[in-house]
MDTraj code that builds the backbone (N, CA, C; nanometers):
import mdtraj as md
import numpy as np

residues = "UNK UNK UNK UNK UNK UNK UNK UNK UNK UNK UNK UNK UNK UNK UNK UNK UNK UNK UNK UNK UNK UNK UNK UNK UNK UNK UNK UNK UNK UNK UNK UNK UNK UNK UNK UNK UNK UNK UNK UNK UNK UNK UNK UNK UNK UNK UNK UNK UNK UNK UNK UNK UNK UNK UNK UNK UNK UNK UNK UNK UNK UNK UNK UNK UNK UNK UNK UNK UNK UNK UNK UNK UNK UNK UNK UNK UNK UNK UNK UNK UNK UNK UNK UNK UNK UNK UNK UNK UNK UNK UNK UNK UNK UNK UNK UNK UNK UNK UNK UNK UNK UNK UNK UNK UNK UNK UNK UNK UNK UNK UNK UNK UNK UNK UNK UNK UNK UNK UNK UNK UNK UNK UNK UNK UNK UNK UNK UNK UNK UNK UNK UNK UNK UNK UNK UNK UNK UNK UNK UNK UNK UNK UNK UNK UNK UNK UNK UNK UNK UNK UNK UNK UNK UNK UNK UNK UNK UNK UNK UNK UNK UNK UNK UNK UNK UNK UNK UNK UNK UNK UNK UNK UNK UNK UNK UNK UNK UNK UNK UNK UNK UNK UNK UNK UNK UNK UNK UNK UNK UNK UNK UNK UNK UNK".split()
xyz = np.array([
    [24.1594, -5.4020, 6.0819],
    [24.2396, -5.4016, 5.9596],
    [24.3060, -5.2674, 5.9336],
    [24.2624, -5.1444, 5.9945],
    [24.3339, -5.0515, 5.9586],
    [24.4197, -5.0027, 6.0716],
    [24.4427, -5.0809, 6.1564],
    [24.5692, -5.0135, 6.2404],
    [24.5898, -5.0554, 6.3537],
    [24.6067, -5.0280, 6.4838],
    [24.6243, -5.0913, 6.5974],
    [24.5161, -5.1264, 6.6969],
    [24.3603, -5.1002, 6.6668],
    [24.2680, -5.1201, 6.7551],
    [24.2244, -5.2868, 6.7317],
    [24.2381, -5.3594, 6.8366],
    [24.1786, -5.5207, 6.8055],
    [24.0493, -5.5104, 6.8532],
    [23.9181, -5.5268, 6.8099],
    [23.8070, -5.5005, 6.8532],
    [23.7229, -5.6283, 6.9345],
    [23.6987, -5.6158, 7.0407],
    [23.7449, -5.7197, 7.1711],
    [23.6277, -5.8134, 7.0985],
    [23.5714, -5.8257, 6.9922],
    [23.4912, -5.9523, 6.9032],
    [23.5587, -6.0561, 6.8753],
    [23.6763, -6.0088, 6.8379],
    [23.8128, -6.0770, 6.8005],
    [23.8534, -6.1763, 6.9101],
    [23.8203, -6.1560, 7.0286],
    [23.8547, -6.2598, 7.1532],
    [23.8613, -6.3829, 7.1295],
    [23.7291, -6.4571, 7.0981],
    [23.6664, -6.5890, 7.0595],
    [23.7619, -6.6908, 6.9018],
    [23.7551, -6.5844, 6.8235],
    [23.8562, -6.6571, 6.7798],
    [24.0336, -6.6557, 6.7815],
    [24.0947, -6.5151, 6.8319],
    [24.2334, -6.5562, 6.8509],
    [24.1702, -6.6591, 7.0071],
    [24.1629, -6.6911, 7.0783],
    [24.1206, -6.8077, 7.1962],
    [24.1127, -6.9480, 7.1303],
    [24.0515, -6.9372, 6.9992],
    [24.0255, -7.0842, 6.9152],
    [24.1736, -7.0736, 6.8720],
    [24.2517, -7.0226, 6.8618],
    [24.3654, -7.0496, 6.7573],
    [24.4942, -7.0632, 6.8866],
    [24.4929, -7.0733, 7.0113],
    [24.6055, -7.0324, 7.1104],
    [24.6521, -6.8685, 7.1022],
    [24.6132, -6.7648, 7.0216],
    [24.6603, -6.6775, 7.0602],
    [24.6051, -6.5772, 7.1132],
    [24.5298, -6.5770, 7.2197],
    [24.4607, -6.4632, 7.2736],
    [24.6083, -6.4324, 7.3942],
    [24.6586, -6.4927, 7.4584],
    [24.7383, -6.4782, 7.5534],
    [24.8521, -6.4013, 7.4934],
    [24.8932, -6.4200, 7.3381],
    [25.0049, -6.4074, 7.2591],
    [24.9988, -6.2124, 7.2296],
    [24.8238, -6.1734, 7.1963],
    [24.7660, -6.0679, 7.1885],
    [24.8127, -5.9830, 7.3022],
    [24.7711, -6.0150, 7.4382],
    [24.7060, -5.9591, 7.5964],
    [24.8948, -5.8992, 7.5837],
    [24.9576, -5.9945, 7.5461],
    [25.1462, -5.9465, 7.5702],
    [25.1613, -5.8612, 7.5327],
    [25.1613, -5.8316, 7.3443],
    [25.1720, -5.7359, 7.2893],
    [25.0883, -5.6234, 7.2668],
    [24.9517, -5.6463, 7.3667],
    [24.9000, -5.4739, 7.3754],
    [24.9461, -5.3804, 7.4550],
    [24.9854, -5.2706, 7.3888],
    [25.0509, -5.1241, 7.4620],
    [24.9380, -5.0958, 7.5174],
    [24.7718, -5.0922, 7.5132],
    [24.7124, -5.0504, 7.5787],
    [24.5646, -5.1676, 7.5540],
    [24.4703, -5.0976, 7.6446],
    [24.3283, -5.1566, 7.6229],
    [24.2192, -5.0844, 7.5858],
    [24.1108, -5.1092, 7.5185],
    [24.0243, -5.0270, 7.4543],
    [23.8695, -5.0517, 7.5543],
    [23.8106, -4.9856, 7.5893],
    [23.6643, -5.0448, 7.6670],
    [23.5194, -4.9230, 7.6355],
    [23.5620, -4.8163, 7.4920],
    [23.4697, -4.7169, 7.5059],
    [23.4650, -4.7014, 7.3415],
    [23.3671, -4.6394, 7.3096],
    [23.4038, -4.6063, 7.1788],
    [23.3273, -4.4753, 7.1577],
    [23.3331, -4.3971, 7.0791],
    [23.2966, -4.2729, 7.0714],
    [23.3030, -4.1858, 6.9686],
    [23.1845, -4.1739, 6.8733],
    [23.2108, -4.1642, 6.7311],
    [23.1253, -3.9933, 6.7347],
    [23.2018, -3.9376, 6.6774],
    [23.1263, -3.7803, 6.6583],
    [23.0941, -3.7267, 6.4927],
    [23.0155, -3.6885, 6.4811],
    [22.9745, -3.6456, 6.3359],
    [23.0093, -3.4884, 6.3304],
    [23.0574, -3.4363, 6.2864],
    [23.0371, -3.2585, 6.2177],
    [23.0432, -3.2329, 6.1288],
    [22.9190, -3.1626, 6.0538],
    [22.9083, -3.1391, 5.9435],
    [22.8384, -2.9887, 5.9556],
    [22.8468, -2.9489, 5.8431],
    [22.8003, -2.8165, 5.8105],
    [22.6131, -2.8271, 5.7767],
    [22.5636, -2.9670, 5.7225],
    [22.4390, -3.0186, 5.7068],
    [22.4634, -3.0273, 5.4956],
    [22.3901, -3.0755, 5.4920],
    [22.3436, -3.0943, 5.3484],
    [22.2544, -3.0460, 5.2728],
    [22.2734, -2.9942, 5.1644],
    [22.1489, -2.9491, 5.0431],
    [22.1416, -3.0406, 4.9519],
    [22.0388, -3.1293, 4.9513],
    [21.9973, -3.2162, 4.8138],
    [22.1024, -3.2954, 4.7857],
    [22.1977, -3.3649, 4.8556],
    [22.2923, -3.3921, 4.8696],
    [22.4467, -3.3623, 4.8659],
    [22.4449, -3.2284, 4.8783],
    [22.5300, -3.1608, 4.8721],
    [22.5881, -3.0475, 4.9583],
    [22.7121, -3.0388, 4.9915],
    [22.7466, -2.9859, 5.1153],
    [22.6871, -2.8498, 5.0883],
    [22.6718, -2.7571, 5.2098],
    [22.6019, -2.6448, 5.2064],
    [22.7331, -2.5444, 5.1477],
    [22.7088, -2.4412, 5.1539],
    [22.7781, -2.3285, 5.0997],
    [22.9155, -2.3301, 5.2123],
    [23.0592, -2.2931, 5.2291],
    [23.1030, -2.3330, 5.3409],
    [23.1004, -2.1941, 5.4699],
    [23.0444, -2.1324, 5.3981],
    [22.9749, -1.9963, 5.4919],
    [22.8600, -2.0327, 5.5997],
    [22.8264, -2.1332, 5.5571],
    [22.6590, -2.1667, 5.6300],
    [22.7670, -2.1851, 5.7897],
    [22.7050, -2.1915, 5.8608],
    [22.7526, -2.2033, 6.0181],
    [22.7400, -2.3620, 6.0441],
    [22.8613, -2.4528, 6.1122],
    [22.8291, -2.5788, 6.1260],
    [22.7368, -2.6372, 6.2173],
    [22.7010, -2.7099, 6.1792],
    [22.5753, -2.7959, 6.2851],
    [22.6217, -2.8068, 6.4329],
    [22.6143, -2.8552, 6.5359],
    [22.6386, -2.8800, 6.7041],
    [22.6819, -3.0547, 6.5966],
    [22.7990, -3.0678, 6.6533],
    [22.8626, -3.1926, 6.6130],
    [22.7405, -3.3077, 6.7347],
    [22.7065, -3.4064, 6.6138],
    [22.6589, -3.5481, 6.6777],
    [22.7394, -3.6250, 6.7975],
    [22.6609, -3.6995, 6.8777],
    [22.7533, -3.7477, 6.9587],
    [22.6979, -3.9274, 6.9902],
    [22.7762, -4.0368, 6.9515],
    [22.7432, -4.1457, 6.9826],
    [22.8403, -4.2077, 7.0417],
    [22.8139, -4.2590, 7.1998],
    [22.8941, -4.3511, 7.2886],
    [22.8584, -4.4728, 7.3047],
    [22.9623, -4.5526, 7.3019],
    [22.9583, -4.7004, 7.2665],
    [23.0136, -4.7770, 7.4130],
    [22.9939, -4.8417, 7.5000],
    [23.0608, -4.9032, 7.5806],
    [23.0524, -5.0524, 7.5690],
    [23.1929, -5.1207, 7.5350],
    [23.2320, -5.2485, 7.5185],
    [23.1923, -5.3145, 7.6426],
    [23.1522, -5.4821, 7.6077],
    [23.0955, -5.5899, 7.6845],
    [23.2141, -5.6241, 7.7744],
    [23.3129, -5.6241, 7.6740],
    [23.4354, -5.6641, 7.7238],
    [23.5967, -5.5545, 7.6375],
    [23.6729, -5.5549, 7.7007],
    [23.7976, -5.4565, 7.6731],
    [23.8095, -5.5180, 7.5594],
    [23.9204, -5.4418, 7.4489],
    [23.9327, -5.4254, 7.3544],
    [24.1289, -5.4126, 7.3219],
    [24.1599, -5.4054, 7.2228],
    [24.3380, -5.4140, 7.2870],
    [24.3945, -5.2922, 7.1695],
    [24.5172, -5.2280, 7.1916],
    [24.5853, -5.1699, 7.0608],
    [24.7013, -5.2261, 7.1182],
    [24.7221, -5.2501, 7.0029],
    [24.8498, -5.3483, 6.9498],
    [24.9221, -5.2874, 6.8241],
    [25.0331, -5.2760, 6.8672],
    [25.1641, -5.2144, 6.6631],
    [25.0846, -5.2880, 6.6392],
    [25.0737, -5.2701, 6.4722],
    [25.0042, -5.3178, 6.3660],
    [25.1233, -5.4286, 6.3266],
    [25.2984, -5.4244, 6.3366],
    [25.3929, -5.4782, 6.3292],
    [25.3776, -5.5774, 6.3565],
    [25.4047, -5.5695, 6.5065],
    [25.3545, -5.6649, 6.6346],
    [25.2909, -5.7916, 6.6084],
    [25.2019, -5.7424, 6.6100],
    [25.0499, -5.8346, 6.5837],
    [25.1081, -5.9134, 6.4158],
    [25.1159, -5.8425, 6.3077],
    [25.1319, -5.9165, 6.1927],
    [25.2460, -6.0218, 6.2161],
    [25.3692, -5.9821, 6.3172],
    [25.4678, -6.0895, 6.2754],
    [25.4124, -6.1804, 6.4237],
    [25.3378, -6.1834, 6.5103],
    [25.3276, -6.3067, 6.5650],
    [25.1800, -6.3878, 6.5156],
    [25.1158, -6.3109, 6.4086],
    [25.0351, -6.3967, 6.3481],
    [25.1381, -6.4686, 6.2456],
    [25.1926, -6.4418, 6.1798],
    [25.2878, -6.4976, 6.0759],
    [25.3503, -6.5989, 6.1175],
    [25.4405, -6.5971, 6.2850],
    [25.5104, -6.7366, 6.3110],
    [25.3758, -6.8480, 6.3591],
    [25.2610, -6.7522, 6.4082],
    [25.1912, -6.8964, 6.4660],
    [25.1276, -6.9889, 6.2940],
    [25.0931, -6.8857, 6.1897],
    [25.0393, -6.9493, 6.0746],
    [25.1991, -7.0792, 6.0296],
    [25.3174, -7.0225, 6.0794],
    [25.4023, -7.1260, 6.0248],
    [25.4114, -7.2262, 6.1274],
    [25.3953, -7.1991, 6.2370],
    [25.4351, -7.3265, 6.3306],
    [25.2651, -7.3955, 6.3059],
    [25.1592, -7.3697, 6.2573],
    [25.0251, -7.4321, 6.2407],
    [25.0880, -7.5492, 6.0413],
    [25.1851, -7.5313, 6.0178],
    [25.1812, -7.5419, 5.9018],
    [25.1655, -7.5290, 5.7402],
    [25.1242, -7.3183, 5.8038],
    [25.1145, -7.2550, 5.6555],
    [25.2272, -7.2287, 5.6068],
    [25.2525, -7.1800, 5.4634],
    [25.3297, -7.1593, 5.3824],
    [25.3053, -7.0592, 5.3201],
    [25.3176, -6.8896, 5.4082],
    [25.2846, -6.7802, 5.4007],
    [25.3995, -6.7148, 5.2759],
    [25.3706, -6.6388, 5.1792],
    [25.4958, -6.6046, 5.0931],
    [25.4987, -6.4581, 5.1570],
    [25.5544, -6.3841, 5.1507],
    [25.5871, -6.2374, 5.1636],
    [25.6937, -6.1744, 5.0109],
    [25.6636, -6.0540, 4.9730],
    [25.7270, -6.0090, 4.8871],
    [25.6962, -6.0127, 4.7442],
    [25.5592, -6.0802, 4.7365],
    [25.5406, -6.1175, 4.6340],
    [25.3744, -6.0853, 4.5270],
    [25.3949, -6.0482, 4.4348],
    [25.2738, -6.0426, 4.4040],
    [25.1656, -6.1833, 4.3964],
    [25.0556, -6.2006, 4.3654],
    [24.9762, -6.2945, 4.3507],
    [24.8870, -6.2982, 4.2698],
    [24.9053, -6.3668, 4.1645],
    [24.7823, -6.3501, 4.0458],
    [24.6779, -6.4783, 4.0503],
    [24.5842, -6.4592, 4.1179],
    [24.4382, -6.5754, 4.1452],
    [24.4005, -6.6639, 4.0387],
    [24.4016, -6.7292, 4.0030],
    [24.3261, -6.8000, 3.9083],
    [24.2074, -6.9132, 3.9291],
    [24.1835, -6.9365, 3.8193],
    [24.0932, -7.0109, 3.8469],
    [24.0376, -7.1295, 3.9472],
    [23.9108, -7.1611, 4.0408],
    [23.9236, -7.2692, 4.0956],
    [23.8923, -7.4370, 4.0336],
    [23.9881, -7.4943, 4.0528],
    [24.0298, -7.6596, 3.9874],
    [24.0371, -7.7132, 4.0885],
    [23.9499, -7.8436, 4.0703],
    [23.9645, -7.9700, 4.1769],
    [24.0067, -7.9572, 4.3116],
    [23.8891, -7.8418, 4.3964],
    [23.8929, -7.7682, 4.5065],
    [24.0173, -7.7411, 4.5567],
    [24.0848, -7.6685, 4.4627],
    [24.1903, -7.5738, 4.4833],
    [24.2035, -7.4348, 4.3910],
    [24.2122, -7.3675, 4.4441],
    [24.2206, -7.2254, 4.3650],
    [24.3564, -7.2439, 4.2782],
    [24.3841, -7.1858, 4.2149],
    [24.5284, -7.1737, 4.0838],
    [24.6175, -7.0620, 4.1377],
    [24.7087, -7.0188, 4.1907],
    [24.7498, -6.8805, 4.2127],
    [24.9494, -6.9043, 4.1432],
    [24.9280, -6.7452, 4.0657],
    [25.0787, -6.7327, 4.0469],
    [25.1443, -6.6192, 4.0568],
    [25.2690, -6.6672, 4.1826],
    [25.3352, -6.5883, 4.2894],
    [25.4846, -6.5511, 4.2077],
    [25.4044, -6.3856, 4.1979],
    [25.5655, -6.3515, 4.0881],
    [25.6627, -6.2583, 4.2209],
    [25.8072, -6.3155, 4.2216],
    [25.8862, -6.2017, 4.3521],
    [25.9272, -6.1030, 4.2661],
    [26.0003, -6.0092, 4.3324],
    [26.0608, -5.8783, 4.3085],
    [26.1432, -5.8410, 4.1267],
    [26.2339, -6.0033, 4.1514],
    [26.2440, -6.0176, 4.0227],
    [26.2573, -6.0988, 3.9013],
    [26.1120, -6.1050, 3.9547],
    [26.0037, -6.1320, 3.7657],
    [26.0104, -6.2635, 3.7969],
    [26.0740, -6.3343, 3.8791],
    [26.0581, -6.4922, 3.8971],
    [25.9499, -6.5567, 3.9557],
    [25.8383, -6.6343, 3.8880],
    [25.7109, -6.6692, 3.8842],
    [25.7232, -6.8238, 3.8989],
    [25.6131, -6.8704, 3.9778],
    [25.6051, -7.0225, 4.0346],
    [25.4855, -6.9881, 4.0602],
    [25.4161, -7.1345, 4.0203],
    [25.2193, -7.1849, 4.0600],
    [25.2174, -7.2669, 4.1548],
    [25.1306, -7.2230, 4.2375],
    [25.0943, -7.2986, 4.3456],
    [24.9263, -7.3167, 4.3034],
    [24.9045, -7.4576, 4.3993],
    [24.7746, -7.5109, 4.3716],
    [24.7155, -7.4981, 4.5631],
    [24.6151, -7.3688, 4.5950],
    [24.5767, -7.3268, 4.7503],
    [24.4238, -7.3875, 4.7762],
    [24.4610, -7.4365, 4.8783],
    [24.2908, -7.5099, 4.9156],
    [24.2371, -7.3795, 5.0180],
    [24.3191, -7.2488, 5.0317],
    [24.3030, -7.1455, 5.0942],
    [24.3662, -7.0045, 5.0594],
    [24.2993, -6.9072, 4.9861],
    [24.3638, -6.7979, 4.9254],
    [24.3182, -6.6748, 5.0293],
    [24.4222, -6.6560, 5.1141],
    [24.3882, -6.4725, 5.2085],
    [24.4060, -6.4001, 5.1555],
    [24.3186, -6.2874, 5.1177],
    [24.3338, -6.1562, 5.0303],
    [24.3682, -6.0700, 5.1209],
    [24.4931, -6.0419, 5.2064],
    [24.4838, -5.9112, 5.3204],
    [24.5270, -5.8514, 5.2233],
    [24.4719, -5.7603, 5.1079],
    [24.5480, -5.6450, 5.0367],
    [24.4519, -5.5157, 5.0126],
    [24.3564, -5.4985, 5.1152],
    [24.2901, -5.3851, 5.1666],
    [24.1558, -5.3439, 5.0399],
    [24.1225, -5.2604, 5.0485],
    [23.9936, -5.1802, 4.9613],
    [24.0334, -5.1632, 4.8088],
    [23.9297, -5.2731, 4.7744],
    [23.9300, -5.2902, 4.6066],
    [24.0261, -5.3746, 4.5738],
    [24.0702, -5.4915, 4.7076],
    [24.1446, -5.6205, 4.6815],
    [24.1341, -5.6947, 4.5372],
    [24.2645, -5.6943, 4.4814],
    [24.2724, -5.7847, 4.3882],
    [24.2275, -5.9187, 4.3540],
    [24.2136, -5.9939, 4.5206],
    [24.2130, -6.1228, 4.5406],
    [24.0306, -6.1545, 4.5507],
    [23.9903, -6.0347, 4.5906],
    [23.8387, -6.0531, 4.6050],
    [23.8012, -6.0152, 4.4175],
    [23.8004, -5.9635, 4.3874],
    [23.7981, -5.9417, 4.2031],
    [23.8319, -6.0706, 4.1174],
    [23.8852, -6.1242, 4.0967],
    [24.0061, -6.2094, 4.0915],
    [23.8715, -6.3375, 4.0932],
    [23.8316, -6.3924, 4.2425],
    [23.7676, -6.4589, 4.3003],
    [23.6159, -6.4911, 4.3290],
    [23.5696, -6.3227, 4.2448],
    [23.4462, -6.3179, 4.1932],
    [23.3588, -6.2451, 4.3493],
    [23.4487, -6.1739, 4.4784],
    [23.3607, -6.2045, 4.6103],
    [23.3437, -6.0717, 4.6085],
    [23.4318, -5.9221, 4.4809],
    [23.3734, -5.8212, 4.4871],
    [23.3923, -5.7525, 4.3213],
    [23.2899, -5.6936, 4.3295],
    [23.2465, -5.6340, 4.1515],
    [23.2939, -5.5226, 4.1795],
    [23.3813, -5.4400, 4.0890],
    [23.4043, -5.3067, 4.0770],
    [23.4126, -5.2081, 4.2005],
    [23.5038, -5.2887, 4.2423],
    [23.5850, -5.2479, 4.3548],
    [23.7314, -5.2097, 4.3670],
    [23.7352, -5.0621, 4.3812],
    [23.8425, -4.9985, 4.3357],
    [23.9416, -4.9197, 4.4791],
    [24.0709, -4.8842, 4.4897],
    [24.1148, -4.8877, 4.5574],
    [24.0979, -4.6983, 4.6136],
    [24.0293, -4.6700, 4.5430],
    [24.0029, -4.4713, 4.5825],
    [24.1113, -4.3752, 4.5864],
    [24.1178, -4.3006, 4.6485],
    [24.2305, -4.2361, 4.6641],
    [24.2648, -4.1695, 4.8329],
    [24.2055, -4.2826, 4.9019],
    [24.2258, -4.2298, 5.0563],
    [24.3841, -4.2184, 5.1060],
    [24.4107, -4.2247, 5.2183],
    [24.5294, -4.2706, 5.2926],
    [24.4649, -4.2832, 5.4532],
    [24.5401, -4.3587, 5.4993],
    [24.5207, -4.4044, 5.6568],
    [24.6606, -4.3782, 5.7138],
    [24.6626, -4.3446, 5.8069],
    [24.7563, -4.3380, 5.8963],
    [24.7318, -4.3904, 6.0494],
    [24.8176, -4.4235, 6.1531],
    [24.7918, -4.4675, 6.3094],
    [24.9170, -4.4569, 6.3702],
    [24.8680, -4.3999, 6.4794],
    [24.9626, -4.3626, 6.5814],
    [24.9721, -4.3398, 6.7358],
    [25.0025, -4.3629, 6.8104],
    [24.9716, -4.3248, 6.9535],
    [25.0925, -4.2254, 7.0088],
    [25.0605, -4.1035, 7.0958],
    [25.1216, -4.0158, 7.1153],
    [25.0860, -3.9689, 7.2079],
    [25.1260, -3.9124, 7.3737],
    [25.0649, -3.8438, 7.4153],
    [25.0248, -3.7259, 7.4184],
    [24.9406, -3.6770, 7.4344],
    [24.8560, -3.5144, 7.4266],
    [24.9172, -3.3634, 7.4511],
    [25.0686, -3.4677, 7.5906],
    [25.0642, -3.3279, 7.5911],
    [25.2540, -3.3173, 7.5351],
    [25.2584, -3.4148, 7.3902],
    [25.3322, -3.4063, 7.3111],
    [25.2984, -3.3359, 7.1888],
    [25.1736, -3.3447, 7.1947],
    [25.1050, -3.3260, 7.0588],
    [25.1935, -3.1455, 6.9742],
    [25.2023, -3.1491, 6.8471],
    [25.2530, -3.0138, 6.7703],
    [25.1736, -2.9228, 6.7812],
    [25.0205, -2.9636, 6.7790],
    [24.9069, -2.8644, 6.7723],
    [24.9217, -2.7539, 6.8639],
    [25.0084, -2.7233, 6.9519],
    [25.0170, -2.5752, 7.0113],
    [24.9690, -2.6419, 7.1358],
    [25.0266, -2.5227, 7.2741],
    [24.9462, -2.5920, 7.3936],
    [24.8471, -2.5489, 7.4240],
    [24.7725, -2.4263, 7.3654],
    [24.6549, -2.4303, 7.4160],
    [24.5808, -2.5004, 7.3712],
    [24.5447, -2.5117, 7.1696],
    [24.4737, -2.6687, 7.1187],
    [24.4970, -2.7987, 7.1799],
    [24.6333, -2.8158, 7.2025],
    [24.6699, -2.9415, 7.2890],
    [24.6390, -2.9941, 7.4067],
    [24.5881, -2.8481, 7.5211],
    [24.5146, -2.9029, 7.6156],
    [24.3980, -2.9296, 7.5577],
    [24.3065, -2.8395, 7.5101],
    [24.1656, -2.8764, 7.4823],
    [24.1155, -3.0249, 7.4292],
    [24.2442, -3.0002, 7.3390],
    [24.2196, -3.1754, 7.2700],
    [24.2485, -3.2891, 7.4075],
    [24.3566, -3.2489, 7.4932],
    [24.3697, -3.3760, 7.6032],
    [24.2365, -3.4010, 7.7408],
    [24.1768, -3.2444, 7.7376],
    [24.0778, -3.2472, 7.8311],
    [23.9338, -3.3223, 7.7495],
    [23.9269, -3.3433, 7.6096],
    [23.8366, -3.4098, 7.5180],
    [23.8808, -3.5879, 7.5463],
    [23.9803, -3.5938, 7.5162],
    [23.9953, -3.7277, 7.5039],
    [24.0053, -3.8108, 7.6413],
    [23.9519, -3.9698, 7.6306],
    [23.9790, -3.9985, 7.7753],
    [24.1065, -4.1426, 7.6996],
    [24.1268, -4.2221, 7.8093],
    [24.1798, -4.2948, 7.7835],
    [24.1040, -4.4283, 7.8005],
    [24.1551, -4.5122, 7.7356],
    [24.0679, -4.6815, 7.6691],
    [23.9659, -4.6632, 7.6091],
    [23.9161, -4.5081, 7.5207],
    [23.8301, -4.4722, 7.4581],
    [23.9005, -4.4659, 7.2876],
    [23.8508, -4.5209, 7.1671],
    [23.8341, -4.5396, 7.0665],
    [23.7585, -4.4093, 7.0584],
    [23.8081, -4.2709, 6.9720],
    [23.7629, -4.1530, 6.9281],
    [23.7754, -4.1600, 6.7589],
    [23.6539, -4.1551, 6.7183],
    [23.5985, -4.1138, 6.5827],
    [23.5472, -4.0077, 6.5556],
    [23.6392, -3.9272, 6.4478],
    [23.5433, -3.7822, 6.4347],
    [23.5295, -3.8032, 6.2856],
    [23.3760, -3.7598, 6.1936],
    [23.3413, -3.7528, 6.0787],
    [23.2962, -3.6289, 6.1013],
    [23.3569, -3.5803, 5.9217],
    [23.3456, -3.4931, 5.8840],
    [23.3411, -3.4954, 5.7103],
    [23.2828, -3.3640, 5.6841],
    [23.2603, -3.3793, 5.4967],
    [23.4124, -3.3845, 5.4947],
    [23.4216, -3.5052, 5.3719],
    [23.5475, -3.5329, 5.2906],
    [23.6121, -3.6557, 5.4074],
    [23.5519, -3.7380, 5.4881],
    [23.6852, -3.7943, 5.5955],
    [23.6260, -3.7901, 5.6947],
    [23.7540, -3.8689, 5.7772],
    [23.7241, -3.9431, 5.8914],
    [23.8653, -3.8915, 5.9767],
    [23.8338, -3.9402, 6.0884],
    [23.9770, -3.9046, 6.2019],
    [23.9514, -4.0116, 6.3016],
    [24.0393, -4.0796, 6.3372],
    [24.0367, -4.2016, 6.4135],
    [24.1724, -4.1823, 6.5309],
])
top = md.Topology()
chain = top.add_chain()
for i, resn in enumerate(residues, 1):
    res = top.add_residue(resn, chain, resSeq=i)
    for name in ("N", "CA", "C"):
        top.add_atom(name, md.element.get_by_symbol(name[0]), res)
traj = md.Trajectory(xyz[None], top)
C-alpha cells in the first residue's frame, strides 16, 4: 500500500483474479530479500538519550523470500487494477469524495459528492476504503476507533546509485551497501527509510 513493492504473498490472490501475469508485465524489477536495520542512539525510560550519547552498532535483520516479490509504478498497477475491476463489472467512481453510511438490507448507504458539490446515493453490497492511515471509511464503518491520519509523509522512488545527489563518495558507500532484489529498511528515532 505504500508504494511500488508487491510483496510476493500477494501471488495467490492476483492468480485467483487473472492478474498475476498482468503484474509479472508491469514489474520494472523483482524483489527476493528483505533487510530491515534499526539505529538508534538507545533509550532512557522511554525516551531518546541525550543526542551526545554515541549511537548504538545499528541492528541487523535479513529476510529471504519463499518466492520473488515484484516493484511495480504505484500508477501502473492502480490503473490495470481499475480496468480489470471494470471489465469484472465494478462501478469504481474516481474524483470523488465518499460519505459511508449506515448498513440497510445488506447494503451499506454511501454518498458520493464530485468536485462540484454534486452529490448522488448509492446503495454498495461492497465499500473499499483505499484512503490510507486513519481512513475515513474504516471510522465511518465502525472497523477503526480513533484513528487519525498523523502527520507523516511517504515518498517512492527508484534511481540508480550512481545517480544519486548525495555526493560520490556517500554515493558509492551507499551503492556498495545496497544489493539488488533486496527490499532495504532503515529505522531510526523519529522514522523510517524504505
Amino acid at each position: 500500500c505504500c508504494g511500488q513493492c508487491l510483496n510476493p504473498r500477494v501471488a495467490g490472490i492476483l492468480d485467483r483474479f487473472g492478474l498475476l501475469g498482468a503484474v509479472d508485465e508491469l514489474a520494472v524489477g523483482r524483489t527476493d530479500r528483505f533487510e530491515w536495520r534499526v539505529e538508534s542512539r538507545g533509550e532512557c525510560g522511554g525516551r531518546p538519550r541525550d543526542p551526545d550519547t554515541p549511537s548504538l552498532p545499528p541492528r541487523r535483520i535479513a529476510l529471504e523470500a519463499t518466492r520473488p516479490g515484484w516493484i511495480v509504478r504505484r500508477e501502473d498497477l492502480d490503473d490495470r487494477l481499475w480496468r480489470a475491476a471494470v471489465a469484472a463489472g465494478a462501478h469504481p467512481a474516481r474524483g470523488v469524495v465518499a460519505h459511508v453510511g449506515p448498513w440497510r438490507d445488506g447494503r451499506r448507504e454511501v454518498r458520493l459528492v464530485d468536485a462540484l458539490g454534486m452529490s448522488r446515493r448509492v446503495r454498495a453490497k461492497l465499500v473499499v476504503g483505499a484512503d490510507g492511515l486513519g481512513s475515513g471509511v474504516a471510522r465511518a464503518t465502525g472497523l477503526a476507533e480513533g484513528a487519525s491520519a498523523g502527520r507523516k509523509f511517504g515518498f517512492s522512488g527508484a534511481w540508480p546509485a550512481s545517480e544519486s545527489s548525495l555526493g560520490t563518495e556517500r554515493a558509492g558507500g551507499l551503492a556498495a551497501e545496497l544489493e539488488e532484489g533486496c527490499i532495504h529498511m532503515r529505522s531510526f528515532e523519529g522514522g523510517y527509510l524504505g
